[in-house]
N, C-alpha and C positions, 0 to 999 in steps of 0.2 A: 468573374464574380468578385463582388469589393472584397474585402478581407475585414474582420473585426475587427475596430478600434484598438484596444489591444490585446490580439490575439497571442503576440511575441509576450508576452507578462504573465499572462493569467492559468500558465498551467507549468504543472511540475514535470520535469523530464525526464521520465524514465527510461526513454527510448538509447539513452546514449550513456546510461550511467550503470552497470552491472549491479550497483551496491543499493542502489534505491529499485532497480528490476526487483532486487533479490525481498529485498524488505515490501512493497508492491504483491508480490505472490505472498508472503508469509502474512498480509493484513488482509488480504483478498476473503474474508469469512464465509460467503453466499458462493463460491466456486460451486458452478455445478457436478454432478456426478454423471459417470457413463460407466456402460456395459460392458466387457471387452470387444463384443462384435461391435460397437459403436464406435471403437478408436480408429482414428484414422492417421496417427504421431507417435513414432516411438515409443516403448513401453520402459521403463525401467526400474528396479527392484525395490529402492526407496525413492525418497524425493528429490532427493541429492541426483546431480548429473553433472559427467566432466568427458572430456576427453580422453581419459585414462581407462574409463570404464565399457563395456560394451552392453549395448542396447538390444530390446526385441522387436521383431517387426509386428505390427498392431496383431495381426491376425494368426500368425504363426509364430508361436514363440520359438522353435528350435531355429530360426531364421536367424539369424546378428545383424547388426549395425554400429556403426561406429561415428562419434564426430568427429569431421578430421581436424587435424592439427596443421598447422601453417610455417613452412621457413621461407627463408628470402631462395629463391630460385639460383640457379646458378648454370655455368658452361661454360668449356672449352674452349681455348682458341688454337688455333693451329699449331702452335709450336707447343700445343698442351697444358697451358696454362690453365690454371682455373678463375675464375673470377665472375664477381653478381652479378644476375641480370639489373642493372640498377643504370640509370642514365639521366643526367640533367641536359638538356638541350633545348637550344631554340627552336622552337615553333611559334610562327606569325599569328597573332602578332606581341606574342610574347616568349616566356619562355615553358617549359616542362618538367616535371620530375615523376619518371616512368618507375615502376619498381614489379617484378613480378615473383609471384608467388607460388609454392610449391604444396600442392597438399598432400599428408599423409597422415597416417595414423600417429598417435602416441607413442613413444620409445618403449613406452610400459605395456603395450597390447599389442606391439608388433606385427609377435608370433598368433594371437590369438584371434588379429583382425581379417588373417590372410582370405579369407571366407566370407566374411562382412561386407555389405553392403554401407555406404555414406548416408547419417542422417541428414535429411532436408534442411538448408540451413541459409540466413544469408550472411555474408559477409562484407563488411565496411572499414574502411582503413582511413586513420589519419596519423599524421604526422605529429610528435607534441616534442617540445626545445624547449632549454632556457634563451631566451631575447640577449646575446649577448650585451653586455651596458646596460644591463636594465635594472641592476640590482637586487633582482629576481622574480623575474614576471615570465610565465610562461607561455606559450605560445599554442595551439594545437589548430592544423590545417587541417582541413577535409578533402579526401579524394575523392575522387569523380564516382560513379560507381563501377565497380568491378566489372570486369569484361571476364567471361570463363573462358578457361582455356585448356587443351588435352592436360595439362599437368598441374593446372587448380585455377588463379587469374592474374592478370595484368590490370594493373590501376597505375590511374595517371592524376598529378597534384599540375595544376595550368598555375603559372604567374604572369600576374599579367604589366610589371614593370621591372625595372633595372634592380630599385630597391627591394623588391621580394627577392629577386635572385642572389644578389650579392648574401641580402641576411640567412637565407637560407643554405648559401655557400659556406656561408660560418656556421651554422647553427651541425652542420654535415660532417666538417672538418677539423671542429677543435671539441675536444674529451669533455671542458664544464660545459658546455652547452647540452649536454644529458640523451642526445636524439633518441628516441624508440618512435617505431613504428605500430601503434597500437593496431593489431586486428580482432574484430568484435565479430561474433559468430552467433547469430539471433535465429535461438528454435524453440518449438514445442516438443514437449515430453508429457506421457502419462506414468504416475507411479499409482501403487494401488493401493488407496485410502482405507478400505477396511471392508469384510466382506460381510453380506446381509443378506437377511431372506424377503423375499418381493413382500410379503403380509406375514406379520409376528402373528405366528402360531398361538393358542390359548393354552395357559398352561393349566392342567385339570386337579382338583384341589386334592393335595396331600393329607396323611394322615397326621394328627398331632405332633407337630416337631417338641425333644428336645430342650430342653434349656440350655442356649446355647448362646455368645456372643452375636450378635446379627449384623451383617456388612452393612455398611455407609452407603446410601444413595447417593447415586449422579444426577446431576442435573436435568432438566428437560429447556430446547433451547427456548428461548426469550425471544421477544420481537425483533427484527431487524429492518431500518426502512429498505424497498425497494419498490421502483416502479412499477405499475401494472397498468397499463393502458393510458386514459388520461383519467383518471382518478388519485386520490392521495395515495403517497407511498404506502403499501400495504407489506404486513408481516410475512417473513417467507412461509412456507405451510411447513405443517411439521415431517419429519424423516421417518420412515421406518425402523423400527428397533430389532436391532440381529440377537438373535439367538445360538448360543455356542449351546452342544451336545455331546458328552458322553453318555456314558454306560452304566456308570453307577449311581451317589446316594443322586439325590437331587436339592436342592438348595432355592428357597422362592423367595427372595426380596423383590421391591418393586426395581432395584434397580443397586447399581454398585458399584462404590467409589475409588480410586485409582489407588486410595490406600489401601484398601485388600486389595487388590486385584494382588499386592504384591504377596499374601498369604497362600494365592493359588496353584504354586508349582506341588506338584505333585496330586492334587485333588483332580478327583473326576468329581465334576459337577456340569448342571445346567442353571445357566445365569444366565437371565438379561442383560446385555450390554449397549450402552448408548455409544453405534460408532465413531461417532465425532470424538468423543470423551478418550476410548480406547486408543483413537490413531494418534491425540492429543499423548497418550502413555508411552504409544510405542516408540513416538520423537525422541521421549526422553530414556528410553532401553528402560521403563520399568516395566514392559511385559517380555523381557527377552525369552522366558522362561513360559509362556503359554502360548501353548500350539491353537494359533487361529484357523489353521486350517481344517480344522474337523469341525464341519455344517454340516443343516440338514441338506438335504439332498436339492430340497429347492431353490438352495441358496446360494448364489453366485455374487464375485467379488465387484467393486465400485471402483469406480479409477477419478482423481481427478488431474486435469490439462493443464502444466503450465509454462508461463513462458519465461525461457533462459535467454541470459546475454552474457557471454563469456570471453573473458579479452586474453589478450597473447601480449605479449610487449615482447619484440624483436629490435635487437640493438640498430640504431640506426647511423655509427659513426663508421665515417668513411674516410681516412686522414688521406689527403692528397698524395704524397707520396708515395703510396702504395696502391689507393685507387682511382689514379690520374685517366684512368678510361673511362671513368662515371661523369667526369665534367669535361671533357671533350677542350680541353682550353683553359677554360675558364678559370679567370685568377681572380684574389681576396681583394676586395672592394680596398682603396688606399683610407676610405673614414669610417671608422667602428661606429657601428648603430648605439642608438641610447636613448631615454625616455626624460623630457622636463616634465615638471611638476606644478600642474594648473591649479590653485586654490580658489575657488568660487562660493559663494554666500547665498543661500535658496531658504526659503521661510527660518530665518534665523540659524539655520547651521552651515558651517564649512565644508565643504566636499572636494575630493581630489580628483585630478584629472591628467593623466600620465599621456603624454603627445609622445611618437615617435618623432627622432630627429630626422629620418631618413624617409618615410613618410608621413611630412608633417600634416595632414589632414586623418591621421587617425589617433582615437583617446582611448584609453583605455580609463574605464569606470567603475569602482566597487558600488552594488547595492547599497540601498536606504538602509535597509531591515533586512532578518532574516525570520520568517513567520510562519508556522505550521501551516504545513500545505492541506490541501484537498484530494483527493482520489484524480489520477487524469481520465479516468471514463467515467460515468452516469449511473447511480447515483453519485453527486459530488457529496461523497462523505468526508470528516478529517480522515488524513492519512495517518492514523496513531492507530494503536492496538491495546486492549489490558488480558493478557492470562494469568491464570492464580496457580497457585501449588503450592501443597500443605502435606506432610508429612504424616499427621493424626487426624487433619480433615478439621480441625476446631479454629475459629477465626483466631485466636494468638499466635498460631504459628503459619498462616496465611501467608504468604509472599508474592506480590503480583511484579509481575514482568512488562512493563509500559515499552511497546516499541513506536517510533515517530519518525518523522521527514517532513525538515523544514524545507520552507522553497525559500531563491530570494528575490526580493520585492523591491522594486524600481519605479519611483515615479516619474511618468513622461511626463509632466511638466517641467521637472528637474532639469533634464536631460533635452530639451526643446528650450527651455531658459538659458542652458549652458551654450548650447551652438550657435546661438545668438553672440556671447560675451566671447566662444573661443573663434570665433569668423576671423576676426583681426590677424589671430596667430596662424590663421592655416598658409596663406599669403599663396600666390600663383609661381614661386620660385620650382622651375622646370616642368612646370604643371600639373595640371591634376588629370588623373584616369577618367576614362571618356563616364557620365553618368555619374562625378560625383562634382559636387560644387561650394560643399561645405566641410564642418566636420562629420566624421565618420567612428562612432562610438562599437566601444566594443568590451564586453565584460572583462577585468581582469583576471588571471588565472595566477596562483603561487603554489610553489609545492608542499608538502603536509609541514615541513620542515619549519616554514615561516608561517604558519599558522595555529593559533592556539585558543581551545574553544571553551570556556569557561560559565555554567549555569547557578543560579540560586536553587539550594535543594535542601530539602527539609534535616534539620537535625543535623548540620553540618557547619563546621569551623567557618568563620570568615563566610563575607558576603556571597560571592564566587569559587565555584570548585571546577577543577580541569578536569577536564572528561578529555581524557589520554585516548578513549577507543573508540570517541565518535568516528563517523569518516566525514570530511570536512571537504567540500569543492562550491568556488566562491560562483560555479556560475550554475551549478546544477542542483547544488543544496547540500544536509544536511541529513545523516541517518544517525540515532543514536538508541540506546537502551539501557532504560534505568531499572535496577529492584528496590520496590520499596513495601512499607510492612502496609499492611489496611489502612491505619491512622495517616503513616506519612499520603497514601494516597489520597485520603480522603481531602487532606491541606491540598494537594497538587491541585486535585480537580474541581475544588471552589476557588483555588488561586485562577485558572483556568477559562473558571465564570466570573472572575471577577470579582469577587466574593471571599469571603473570610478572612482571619489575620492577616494570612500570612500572603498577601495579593502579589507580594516580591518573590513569590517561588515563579520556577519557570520562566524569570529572564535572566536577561547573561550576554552577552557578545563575544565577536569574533576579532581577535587581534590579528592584523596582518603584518608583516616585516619587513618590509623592504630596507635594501640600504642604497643610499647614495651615494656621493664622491664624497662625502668629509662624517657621516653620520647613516645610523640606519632609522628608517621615518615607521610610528606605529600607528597605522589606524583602527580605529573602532568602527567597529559594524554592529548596530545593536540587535542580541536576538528576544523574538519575544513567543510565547505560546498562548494565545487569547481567540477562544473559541467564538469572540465576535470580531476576529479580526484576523483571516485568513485568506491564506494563500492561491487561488486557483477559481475555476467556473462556479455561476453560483445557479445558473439557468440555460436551457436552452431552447431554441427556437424554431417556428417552425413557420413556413410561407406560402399563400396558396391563392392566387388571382383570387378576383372579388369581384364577378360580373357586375355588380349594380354600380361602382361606382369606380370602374376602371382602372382601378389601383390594385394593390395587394393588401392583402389582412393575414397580420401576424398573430404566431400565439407564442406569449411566453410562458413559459414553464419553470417555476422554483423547483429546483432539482437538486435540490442540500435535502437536508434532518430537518431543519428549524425553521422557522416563520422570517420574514422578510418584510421588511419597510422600503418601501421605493418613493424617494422624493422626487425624482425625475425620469423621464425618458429621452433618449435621442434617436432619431429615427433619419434614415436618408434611404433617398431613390434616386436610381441611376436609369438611364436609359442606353444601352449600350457602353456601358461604365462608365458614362459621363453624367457624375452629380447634376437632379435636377430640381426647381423649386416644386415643393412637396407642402402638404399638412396632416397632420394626424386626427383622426376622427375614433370618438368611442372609448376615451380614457379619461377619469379624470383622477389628477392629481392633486395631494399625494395619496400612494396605498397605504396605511399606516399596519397594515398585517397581510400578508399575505402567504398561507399556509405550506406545509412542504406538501409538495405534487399538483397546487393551486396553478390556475391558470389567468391568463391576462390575455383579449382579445382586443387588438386595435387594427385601426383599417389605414394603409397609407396613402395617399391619393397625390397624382399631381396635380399642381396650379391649372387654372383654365389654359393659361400662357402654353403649356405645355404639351398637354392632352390634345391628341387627335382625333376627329370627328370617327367615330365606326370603327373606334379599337376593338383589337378581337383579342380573347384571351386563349395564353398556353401553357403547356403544363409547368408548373411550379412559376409562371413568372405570367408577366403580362407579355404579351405581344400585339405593338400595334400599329402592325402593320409597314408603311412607309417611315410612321416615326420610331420604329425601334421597338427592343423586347425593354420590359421593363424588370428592375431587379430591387427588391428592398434589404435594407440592413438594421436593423433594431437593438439598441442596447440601453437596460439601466442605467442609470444613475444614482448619485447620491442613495446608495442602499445600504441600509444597517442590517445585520443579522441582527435577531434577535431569540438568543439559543433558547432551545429548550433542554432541558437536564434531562429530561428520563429519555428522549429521541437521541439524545447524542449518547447518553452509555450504554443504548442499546445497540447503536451503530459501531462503540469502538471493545465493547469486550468482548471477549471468546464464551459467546453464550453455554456452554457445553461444560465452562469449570469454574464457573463465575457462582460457586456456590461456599459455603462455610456449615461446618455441622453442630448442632445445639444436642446438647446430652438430652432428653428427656424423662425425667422417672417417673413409670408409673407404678402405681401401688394398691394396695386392698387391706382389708384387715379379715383377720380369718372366717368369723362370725357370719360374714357374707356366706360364705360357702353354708352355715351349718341350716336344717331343714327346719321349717318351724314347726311347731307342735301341730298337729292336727291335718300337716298336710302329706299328701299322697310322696312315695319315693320318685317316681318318676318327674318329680315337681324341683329336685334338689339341683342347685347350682354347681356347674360341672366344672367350665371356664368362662370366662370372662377373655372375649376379643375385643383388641382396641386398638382402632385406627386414629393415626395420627397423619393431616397432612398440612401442608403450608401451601395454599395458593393452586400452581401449575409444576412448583417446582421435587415436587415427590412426595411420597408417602413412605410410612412403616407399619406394618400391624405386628401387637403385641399380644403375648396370650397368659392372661392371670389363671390360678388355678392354685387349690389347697396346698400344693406343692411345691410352686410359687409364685408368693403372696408379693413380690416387686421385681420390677425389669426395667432394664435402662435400652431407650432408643435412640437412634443418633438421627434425627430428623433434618434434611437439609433447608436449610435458608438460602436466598438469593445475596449476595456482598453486596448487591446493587438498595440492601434495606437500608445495612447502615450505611454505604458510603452516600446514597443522596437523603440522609436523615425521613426515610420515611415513617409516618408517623406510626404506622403499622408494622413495625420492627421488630422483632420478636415475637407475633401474634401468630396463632394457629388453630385448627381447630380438629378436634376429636371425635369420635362416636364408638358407641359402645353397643358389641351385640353379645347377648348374654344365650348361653346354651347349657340347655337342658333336655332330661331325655325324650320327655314330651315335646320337644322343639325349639327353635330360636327364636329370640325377638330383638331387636334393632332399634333401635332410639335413632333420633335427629343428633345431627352435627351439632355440635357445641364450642365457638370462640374458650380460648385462651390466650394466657400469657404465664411468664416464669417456665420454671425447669421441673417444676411436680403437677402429677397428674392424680388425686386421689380419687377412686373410686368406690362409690358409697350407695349405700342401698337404693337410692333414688336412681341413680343409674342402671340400675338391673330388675325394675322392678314395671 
């Protein structure tokens, strides 16, 4: 089957980077929940997972497991020597570098693991060096895949010239070339998110509380896109809300915010708790102090699954001298490897182009840009996050935690213009590997050390500020986290859209360092965060013969947040993967909107030239017959996002604490209560309730009475009012049911705005 246009560009790599895994699970919001009878992956006690730690078996907790841990193998030789299983040798028609592996547990669970069973896991090893002469350019090889073996596995690195062996003879033998042998260990784990009862209980109405302080509501979650069939992205549905129990007083808000929860050590009570919010607390050790484990009885814990990628780095220098049995012979090449320096001119800017001297048909290239990525699965959301946390709950002391991964971004044109201009340089001296004929590009890589990542960020000195704690990798991306207050976020996220003053927040680039023979060379790479201009998938596709007209009919699918403009399509058919003439039927162009979850059907056909008489179709393709199966490939063109605000910040914050709380006072004057002349006692005003809510996002009811004539509510709002200036921002609305001894009466909800709520005869009457 062809492959996409560009497949190699358009998605961010988590699969090989632990640091964007890691940041990937923590942006993952819609993770779904299981049962423990449901898990089928390790269990572990929080979320965190290492090899230090030991694990439960799904179904059995008193079971263990462990992940193991990996050294370089080793063995005896006759006269008792010790030394590594590790060997470079020839194998036709090149050469090899074997390395085998030892699994074991952790030195820290030893004793502990003796009982333990191995969690499920895979492992992948590559090789990473400094290029010696390269001025420092690193290198990293991939190994074949692991072969298991009784004592863990044996992986083998093929080279397939004189130059890969020679440099990797150096890269083995001499201390600055840095060798480690990365091995990455890729598993799932559940830990257990927070425990719930299948259907929240009704809580049965109390007697007259108290005048007392009343807890802060939490949140109720907010829309999030997600797929649902072939319809538009639809909201996830709402979660059930867990119920903690004791024994004594009891306590009825509608719901309660993370800042009491911290007042609850010691209190027996029954709260509603929202557990997204809760596990959201217990990240941060502010519920260390309340025992979650006391449910009702119908209530059992939720787990959710995720996936780890954990790396080892095992030293990989082997100095000759000592381990002259690993290379079998083999002596140090008489010409040190090195990289020239190709400067090329592409729609008006300079780009560099690093050749080996030693295999001169390969370049090494830094990225265009570096651009907030997309999610690598469906829905393709930004890969960013926003959580908040407040100390009193009141938007001034709001602090939200933005986390992101940028990918980086390479134009094939670029890089197809250049192999053109560097053809010349590659030249046929000793030849080229069987299958290459040109040049042969390949991302550059540098250590943290030469790299320095610098953004524009609100309220801060100078254009540029170093973000010292990003992690920075030129070929796999970008993870970073910033805090910032409400206001600065609010500048971020219209800088974002494009929009507001301050449109220079959220760029910045990445300095690289190289040095050469007389000087060291600084490139720029510019990074940018522009929510119509990312990183990754924007649609995908789907294909299914088309008996009427012997072709295939595609459907595309906008599979982001936001609306889409398509100025063009390209579309090819193959008939046994040989490109054929084709046309496109049933589109026209351009789409100037096309919705998120919206669909796009066209039919591919080939030329009459083509097509054979009495094609028959098969499944997912054409088949016809003597002349071949047919296969189609479809992809946009010139397509603009075009964002939307409220889809996208529903997509990147943690709907669960994405709230700020507004005081409300309500109040009365005493007179309300007093009986009026001529009327019956049973007729007299007792209390005055009053509900207060905003929207979806929660309620509070207040209770006025002779006693007391004002009470303050802490009513939650959504951050999402003010940060996308909604015009309804501050708005809420009230009702008032008034009791007395002959009964209650209930008035209509009533719009407001401001922080006082007076209560006046018309209201109770």
């Amino acid at each position: 089957m062809p492959t996409p246009f560009h497949a190699a560009i358009t998605k961010v790599n988590v699969v090989n980077n632990p640091n964007l895994m890691a940041a990937f699970s923590r942006l993952n919001l819609a993770a779904k929940d299981y049962a423990r009878t449901e898990l089928t992956v390790p269990v572990t006690p929080t979320e965190q997972a290492g090899d230090t730690m030991l694990f439960e078996q799904p179904q059995d907790a008193a079971k263990k497991m462990y992940l193991p841990s990996y050294k370089l193998a080793t063995e005896k030789t006759s006269s008792g020597q010790e030394r590594y299983r590790v060997a470079l040798e020839e194998r036709a028609p090149g050469w090899v570098l074997r390395v085998q592996l030892l699994s074991c547990p952790a030195p820290e669970i030893e004793l502990a693991a003796r009982d333990a069973t191995a969690v499920p896991h895979r492992v992948t090893v590559t090789l990473r060096y400094l290029l010696m002469g390269s001025g420092g350019v690193h290198k990293e090889l991939a190994f074949g895949e692991p072969v298991p073996t009784p004592e863990g596995y044996a992986a083998e690195l093929p080279l397939s010239s004189l130059a890969e062996r020679d440099e990797l003879y150096a890269a083995l033998t001499e201390p600055q070339a840095n060798a480690v042998l990365l091995v990455r260990r890729s598993f799932q784990h559940a830990y257990p998110y927070l425990s719930q009862a299948p259907t929240p209980p009704v809580l049965q109405p109390q007697p007259r509380p108290q005048p007392q302080p009343r807890p802060r509501p939490l949140p109720t979650p907010l829309p999030m896109p997600q797929p649902q069939g072939g319809h538009p992205l639809q909201p996830l549905p709402r979660r059930p809300i867990p119920i903690l129990r004791d024994k004594a007083v009891t306590v009825q808000p509608k719901s309660l915010s993370i800042g009491a929860l911290k007042g609850l050590s010691g209190v027996s009570s029954t709260v509603k708790l929202n557990r997204d919010v809760v596990a959201a607390a217990i990240n941060r050790d502010v519920l260390a102090h309340v025992d979650l484990s006391v449910l009702t009885p119908a209530a059992q814990t939720r787990y959710r699954v995720l996936d780890r990628l954990l790396e080892l780095q095992l030293p990989a220098y082997f100095p000759a001298n000592l381990h002259g049995y690993i290379y079998g012979g083999i002596a140090p090449a008489a010409e040190r490897p090195g990289l020239i320096r190709h400067q090329l001119q592409h729609g008006g800017d300079f780009h560099s182009y690093y050749q080996e001297t030693s295999r001169r048909y390969l370049f090494y290239y830094l990225p265009d840009a570096f651009k907030l990525a997309r999610l690598p699965e469906a829905p393709y959301l930004p890969f960013m996050s926003v959580r908040f946390a407040s100390e009193d709950g009141s938007l001034q002391s709001s602090r939200a935690t933005l986390d992101y991964a940028a990918a980086p971004y390479v134009d094939i044109a670029r890089l197809e213009a250049a192999a053109q201009q560097l053809q010349a340089h590659v030249g046929a001296e000793g030849g080229l590997p069987d299958g290459v004929s040109g040049p042969v590009f390949q991302p550059l890589l540098a250590d943290a050390e030469r790299l320095s990542f610098r953004v524009a960020l609100p309220n801060a000195p100078g254009p540029f500020q170093l973000r010292e704690g990003a992690l920075v990798n030129l070929k796999e991306g970008i993870v970073d986290t910033l805090t910032l207050t409400v206001p600065e976020l609010q500048s971020v996220f219209e800088a974002m859209m494009g929009a507001g003053a301050a449109v220079h927040l959220l760029t910045g680039e990445v300095e690289v360092r190289l040095d050469d023979e007389h000087r060291q060379v600084a490139e720029k790479v510019p990074f940018t965060v522009r929510l119509d201009d990312l990183v990754g998938e924007l649609f995908d596709c789907r294909y299914e013969p088309d008996p009427a007209s012997h072709g295939i009919r595609a459907t595309v699918r906008n599979m982001i947040e936001s609306p889409v403009r398509i100025g063009a399509l390209e579309a090819r058919l193959y008939r046994d993967g040989t490109a054929v003439p084709s046309e496109l039927r049933g589109l026209a162009l351009p789409v100037e909107s096309l919705a998120s979850g919206g669909e796009l059907a066209i039919t591919i056909v080939p030329a009459e030239a083509a097509t054979a008489p009495g094609a028959e179709q098969g499944s997912g393709a054409v088949d016809g017959g003597a002349s071949g199966k047919l296969e189609a490939l479809v992809e946009p063109r010139a397509v603009t996002v075009l964002p939307d605000r409220e889809t996208i910040w529903a997509a990147i914050q943690d709907p669960f604490i994405s709230l700020y709380e507004q005081t409300i006072t309500v109040k009365t004057l005493s007179a309300i209560f007093q009986l009026a002349a001529g009327k019956p006692e049973e007729e007299r005003l007792s209390e005055i309730v009053v509900e207060l809510r905003h929207g979806e996002t929660g309620s509070v009811t207040v209770t006025l009475s002779p006693e007391q004539l004002e009470v303050r509510a802490a009513l939650p709002f959504p951050i999402g009012d003010i940060l996308l200036r909604r015009e309804d921002s501050g708005a809420f609305e009230y009702r008032v049911t008034s009791i007395r001894l002959s009964g209650e009466t209930q008035k209509d909800w009533k719009a407001k705005t401001g922080s006082l709520v007076y209560i006046l005869q018309g209201d109770v009457v």
